[in-house]
C-alpha positions in Angstrom: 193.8 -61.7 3.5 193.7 -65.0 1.9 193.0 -67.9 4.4 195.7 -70.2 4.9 194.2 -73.4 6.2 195.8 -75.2 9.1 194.9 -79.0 10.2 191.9 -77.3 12.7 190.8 -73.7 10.8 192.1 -71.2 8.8 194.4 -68.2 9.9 192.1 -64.9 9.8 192.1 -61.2 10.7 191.6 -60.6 14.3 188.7 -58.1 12.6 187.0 -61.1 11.1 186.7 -62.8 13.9 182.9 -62.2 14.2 182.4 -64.3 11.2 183.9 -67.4 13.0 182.2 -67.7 16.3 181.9 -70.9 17.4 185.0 -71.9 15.1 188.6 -73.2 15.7 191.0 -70.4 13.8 194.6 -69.9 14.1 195.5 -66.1 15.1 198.8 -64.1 14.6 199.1 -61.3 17.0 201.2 -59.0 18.8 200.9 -59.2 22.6 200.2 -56.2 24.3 200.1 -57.4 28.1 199.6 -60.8 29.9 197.5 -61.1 33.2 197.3 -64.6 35.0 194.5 -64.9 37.1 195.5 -67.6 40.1 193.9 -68.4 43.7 195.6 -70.2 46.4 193.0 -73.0 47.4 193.4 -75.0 51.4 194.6 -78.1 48.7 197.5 -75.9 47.2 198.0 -72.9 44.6 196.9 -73.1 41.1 196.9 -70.9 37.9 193.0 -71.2 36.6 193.5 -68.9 33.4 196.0 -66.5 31.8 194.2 -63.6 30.2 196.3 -61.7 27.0 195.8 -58.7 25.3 196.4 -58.7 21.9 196.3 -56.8 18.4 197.1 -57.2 14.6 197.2 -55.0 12.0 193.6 -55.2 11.6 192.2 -54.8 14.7 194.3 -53.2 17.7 193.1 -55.0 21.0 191.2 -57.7 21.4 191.0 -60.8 24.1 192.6 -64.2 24.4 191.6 -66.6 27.3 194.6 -69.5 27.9 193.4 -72.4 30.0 196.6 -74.3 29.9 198.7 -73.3 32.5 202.3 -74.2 30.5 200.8 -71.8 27.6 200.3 -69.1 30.2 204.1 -69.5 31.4 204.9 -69.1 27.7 203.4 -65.3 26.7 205.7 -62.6 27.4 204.4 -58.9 26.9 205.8 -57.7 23.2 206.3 -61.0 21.5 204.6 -61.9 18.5 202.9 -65.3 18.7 200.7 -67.6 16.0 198.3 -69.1 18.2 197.0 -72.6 16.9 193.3 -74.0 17.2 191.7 -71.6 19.4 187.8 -71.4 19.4 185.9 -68.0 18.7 183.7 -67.2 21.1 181.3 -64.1 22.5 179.9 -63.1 25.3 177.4 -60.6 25.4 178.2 -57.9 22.5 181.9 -59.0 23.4 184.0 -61.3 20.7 187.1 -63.1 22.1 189.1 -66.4 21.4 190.2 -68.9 23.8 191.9 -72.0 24.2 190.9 -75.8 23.7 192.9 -79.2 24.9 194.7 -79.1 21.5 195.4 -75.7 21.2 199.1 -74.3 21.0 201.3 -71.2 20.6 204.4 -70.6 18.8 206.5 -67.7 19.5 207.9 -65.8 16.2 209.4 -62.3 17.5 210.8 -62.7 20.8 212.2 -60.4 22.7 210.2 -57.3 22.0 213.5 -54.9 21.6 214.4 -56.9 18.4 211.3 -55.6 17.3 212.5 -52.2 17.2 215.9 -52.6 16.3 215.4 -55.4 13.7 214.5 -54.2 9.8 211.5 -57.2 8.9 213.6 -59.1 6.7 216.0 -59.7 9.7 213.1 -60.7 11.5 211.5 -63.0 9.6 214.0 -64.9 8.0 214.6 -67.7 10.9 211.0 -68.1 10.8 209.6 -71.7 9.0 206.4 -70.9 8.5 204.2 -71.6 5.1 203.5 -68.4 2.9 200.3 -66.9 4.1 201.8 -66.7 7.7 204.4 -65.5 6.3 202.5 -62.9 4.6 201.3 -61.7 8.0 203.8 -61.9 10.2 205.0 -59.5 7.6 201.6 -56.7 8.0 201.9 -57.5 11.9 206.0 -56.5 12.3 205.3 -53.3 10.1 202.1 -52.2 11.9 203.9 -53.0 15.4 206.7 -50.6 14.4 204.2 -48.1 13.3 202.7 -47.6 16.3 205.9 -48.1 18.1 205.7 -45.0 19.9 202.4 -46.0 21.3 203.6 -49.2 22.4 206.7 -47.9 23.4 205.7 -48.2 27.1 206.1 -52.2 27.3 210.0 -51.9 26.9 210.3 -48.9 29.4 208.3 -50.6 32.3 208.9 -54.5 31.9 212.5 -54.0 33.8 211.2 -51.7 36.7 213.2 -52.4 39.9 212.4 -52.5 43.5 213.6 -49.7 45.7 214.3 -49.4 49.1 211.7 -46.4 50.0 212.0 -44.2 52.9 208.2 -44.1 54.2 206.9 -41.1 55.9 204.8 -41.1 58.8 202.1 -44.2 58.9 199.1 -42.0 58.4 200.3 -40.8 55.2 199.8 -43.2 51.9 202.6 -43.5 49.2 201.6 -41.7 45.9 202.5 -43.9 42.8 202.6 -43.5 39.3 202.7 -47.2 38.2 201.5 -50.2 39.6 205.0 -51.9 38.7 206.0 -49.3 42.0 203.8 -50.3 44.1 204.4 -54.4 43.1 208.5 -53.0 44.0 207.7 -52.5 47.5 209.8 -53.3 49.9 207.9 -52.5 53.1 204.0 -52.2 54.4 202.2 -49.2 53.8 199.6 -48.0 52.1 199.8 -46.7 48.2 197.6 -44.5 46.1 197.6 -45.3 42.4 195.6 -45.4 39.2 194.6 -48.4 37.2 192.0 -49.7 35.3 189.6 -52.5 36.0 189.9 -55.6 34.2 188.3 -58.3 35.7 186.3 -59.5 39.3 187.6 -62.8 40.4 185.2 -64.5 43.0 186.8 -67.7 44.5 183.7 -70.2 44.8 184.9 -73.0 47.3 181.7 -73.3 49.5 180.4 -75.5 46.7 182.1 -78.3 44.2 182.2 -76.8 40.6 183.0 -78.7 37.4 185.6 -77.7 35.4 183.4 -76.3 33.1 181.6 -74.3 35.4 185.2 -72.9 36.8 184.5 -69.6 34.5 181.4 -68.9 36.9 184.5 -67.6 38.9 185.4 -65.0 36.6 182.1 -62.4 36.4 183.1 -60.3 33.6 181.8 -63.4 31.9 178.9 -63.8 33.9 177.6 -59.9 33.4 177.5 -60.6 29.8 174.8 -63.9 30.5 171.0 -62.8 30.4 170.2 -66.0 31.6 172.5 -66.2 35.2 170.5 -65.1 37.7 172.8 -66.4 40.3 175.5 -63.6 41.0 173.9 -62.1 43.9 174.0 -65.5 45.7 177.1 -66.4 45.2 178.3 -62.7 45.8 176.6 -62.2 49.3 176.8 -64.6 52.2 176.2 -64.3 56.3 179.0 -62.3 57.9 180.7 -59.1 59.7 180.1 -56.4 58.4 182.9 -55.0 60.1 185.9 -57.3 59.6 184.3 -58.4 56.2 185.3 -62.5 57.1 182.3 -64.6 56.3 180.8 -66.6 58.4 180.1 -69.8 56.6 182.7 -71.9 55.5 184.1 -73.6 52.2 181.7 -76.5 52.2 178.6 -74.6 53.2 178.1 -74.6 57.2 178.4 -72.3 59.7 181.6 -71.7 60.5 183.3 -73.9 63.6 184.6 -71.6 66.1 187.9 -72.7 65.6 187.3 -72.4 61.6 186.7 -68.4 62.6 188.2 -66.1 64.6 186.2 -65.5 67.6 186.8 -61.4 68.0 186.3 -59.0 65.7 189.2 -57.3 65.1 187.4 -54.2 64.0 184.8 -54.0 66.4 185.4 -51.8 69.5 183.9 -55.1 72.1 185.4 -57.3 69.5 182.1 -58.8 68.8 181.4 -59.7 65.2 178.3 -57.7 63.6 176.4 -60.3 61.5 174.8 -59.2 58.6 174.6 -60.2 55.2 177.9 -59.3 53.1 179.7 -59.4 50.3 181.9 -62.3 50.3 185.6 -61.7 50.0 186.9 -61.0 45.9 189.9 -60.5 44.1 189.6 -57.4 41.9 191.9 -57.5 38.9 193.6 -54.1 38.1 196.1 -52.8 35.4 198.0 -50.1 34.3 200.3 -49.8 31.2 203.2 -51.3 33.4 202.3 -54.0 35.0 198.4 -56.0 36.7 197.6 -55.8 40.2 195.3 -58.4 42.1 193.6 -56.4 44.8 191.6 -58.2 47.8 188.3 -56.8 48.0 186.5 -57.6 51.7 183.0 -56.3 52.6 183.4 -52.5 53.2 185.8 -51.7 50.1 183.1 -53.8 48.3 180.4 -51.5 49.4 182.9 -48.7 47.8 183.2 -49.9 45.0 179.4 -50.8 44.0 178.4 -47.5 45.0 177.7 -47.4 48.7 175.3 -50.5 48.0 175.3 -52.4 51.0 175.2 -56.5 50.4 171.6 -56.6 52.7 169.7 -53.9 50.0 171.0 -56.2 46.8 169.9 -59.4 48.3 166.7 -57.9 49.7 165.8 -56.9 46.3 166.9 -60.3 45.0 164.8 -62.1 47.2 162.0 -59.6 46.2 162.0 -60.8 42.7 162.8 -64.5 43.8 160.7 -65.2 46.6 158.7 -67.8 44.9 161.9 -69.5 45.3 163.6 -67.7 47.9 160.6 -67.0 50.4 162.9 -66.2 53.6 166.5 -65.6 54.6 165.8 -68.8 56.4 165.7 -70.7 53.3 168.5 -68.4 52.2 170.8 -70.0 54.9 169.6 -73.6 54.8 170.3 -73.7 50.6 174.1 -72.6 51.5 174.2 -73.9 55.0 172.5 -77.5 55.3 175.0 -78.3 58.2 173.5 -75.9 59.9 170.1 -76.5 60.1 170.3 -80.0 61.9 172.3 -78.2 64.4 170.0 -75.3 65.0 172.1 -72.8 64.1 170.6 -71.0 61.5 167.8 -68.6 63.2 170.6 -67.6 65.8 172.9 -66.3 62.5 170.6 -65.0 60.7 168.6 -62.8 63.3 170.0 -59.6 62.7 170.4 -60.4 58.6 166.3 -60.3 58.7 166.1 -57.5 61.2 167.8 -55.3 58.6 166.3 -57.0 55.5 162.8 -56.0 57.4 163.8 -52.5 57.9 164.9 -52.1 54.2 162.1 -53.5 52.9 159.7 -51.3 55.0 161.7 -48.0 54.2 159.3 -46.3 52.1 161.9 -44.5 50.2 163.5 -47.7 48.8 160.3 -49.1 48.4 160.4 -48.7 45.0 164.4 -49.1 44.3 165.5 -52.3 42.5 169.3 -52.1 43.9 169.8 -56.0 42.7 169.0 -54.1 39.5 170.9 -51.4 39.9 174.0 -53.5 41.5 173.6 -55.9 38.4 174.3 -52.7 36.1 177.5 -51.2 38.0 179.0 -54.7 37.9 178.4 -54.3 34.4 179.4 -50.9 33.7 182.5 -51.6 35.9 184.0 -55.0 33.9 184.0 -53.2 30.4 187.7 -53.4 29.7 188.7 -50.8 27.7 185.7 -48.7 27.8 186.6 -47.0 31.1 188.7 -44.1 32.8 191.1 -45.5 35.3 190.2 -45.0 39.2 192.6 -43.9 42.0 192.1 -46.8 44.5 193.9 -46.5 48.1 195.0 -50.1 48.7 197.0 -51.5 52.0 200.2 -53.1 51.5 201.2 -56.0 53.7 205.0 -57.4 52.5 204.1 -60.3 55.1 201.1 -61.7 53.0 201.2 -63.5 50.0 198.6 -62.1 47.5 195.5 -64.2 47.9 195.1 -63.6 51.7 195.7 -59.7 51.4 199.4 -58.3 50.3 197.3 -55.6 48.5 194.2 -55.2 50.1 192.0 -51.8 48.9 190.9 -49.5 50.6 188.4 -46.9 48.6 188.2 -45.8 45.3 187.7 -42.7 43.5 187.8 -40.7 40.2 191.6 -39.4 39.9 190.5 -35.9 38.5 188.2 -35.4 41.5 189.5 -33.4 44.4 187.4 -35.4 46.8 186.3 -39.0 47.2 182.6 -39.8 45.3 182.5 -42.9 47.4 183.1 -43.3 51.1 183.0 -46.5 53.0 
């Protein structure tokens, strides 16, 4: 296709977009599905990035990042947008375009059913745009109606309504077919469903982050980076094991007793069993109807990267690290300096070492690199695209809003497998 040159780059292929990394290009795609990643912080909620799938005529799916939150409002799921000045950029073996202050969007199909119902002449003939985009607006339209029976499923499950289910006993779990269902709820319970994974968001408030270091937050990115060697730190703090709630706070310290709850509500003499864990996550899922944000505390964690428990990982870390890292001592005073002028830190940390000791004298994992191996599932896990979907058990809670736990999971497993591979 011949390049049409805007005022930033020129419009190209989404399959020669390999040939402009580190460019600003305008791109004319078909949106397949739009996922907006948001946390609620203590100051107040805030959308951080909207992730789109999209596809031309060239190349089927491939990934957009939007970091303005009023572009992110704008994508709807089956429109056909020209997006302006966005920068080519790759991660890994992975090749994706995202957004810079002056990027924009403008929609040219919208709603998706004219698609379908509209011959291309119809549907391009509002549209002032110069010749070239013209041109491919053209090849896009045709290949989307193609493939329309393929893509067939965005129309059938955008308009999905909620029903009033009759639960059955509270032991039993609600078996859905789409995660549009299970976001139709009504009442708690707990669903069984399949979805893919798309992304591991890992709120970091115990430390300030620039807003360029905000994507540290999202670790598909960060799996792709030879050169972070910090994921296991920020993954894996001091804890319950149990309950999963960490025991240091946003800004670093040990937790205040009343920043904490005092009992452990999973413990049977409400004690909390400090350890190291995994530190709460978000885990992004999706299915062709709909994305689900899934809370992710310590033992669904140890699920989900294989029965690897947070104490093995960091062991193995501070193996390879302890130049730097020499102790879990040290490991506590670099995330918890509050804490060390009060003389808090050997009374936290006591049973982390005791079980980092016995781990590290276990003969059998004496020669098991599970930082190594914990590194790889992460990995293997945040390929989007490249992967089955999994049949996760998740609780829901209609009382919660989504980042402190509507949909919380519960295990994982492989759908075609009778039985669980993975048991917490």
């Amino acid at each position: 296709m011949t390049s049409a040159i805007g005022w930033y780059g020129p419009l190209v292929d989404l399959c020669k977009t390999d040939h402009h990394i580190g460019d600003i290009v305008q791109l004319l795609v078909f949106v397949h599905r739009s996922t907006p990643v948001q946390y609620k912080l203590s100051k107040g909620g805030e959308v951080i990035r909207t992730d789109i799938q999209v596809g031309d005529d060239t190349l089927p799916f491939f990934s957009v990042s939007l970091w303005k939150k009023q572009m992110g409002t704008m994508v709807v799921a089956g429109d056909i947008l020209l997006l302006q000045n966005v920068k080519i950029t790759k991660f890994g073996h992975a090749v994706e375009a995202r957004t810079v202050e002056w990027s924009s969007l403008v929609s040219l199909v919208h709603p998706y059913g004219s698609l379908l119902s509209k011959g291309v002449d119809e549907l391009i003939e509002e549209s002032q745009v110069g010749k070239t985009t013209l041109e491919k607006l053209c090849k896009v339209i045709k290949w989307v109606q193609r493939a329309r029976s393929a893509l067939n499923t965005i129309g059938s499950h955008s308009f999905v309504k909620p029903r009033n289910w009759k639960f059955p006993k509270q032991s039993e779990s609600l078996n859905l077919l789409l995660l549009s269902e299970v976001l139709g709820l009504s009442n708690s319970c707990n669903a069984i469903f399949n979805a893919s994974i798309g992304e591991i968001f890992l709120p970091i408030t115990w430390r300030a982050l620039d807003d360029s270091d905000k994507e540290k937050m999202f670790v598909s990115r960060r799996t792709m980076e030879d050169k972070d060697n910090s994921l296991a730190e920020d993954f894996i703090c001091i804890g319950c094991h149990l309950c999963g709630s960490p025991l240091v706070s946003e800004n670093g310290s040990i937790c205040k007793p009343n920043n904490i709850s005092l009992y452990c509500p999973k413990s049977p003499n409400h004690l909390h069993a400090v350890t190291l864990i995994y530190r709460p996550f978000m885990l992004y899922v999706w299915d062709e109807s709909e994305y689900l944000p899934l809370l992710v505390r310590n033992k669904a964690a140890v699920v989900l990267f294989g029965n690897i428990r947070a104490e093995r990982v960091y062991s193995c870390f501070r193996g390879q690290n302890r130049s730097h890292n020499s102790n879990q001592a040290y490991f506590c005073r670099e995330n918890n300096p509050e804490a060390v002028e009060k003389g808090l830190v050997g009374s936290c940390s006591s049973d982390a070492d005791k079980s980092l000791e016995v781990k590290e004298k276990n003969h059998h994992n004496k020669n098991t690199n599970f930082h190594l191996i914990w590194l790889v599932l992460l990995k293997i896990l945040l390929q989007q695209g490249k992967n089955s979907p999994l049949k996760f058990e998740a609780t829901v809670n209609t009382s919660l809003d989504t980042e402190h736990g509507k949909f919380e999971m519960l295990s994982v497993s492989v759908p075609c497998a009778r039985n669980k591979l993975f048991s917490g």
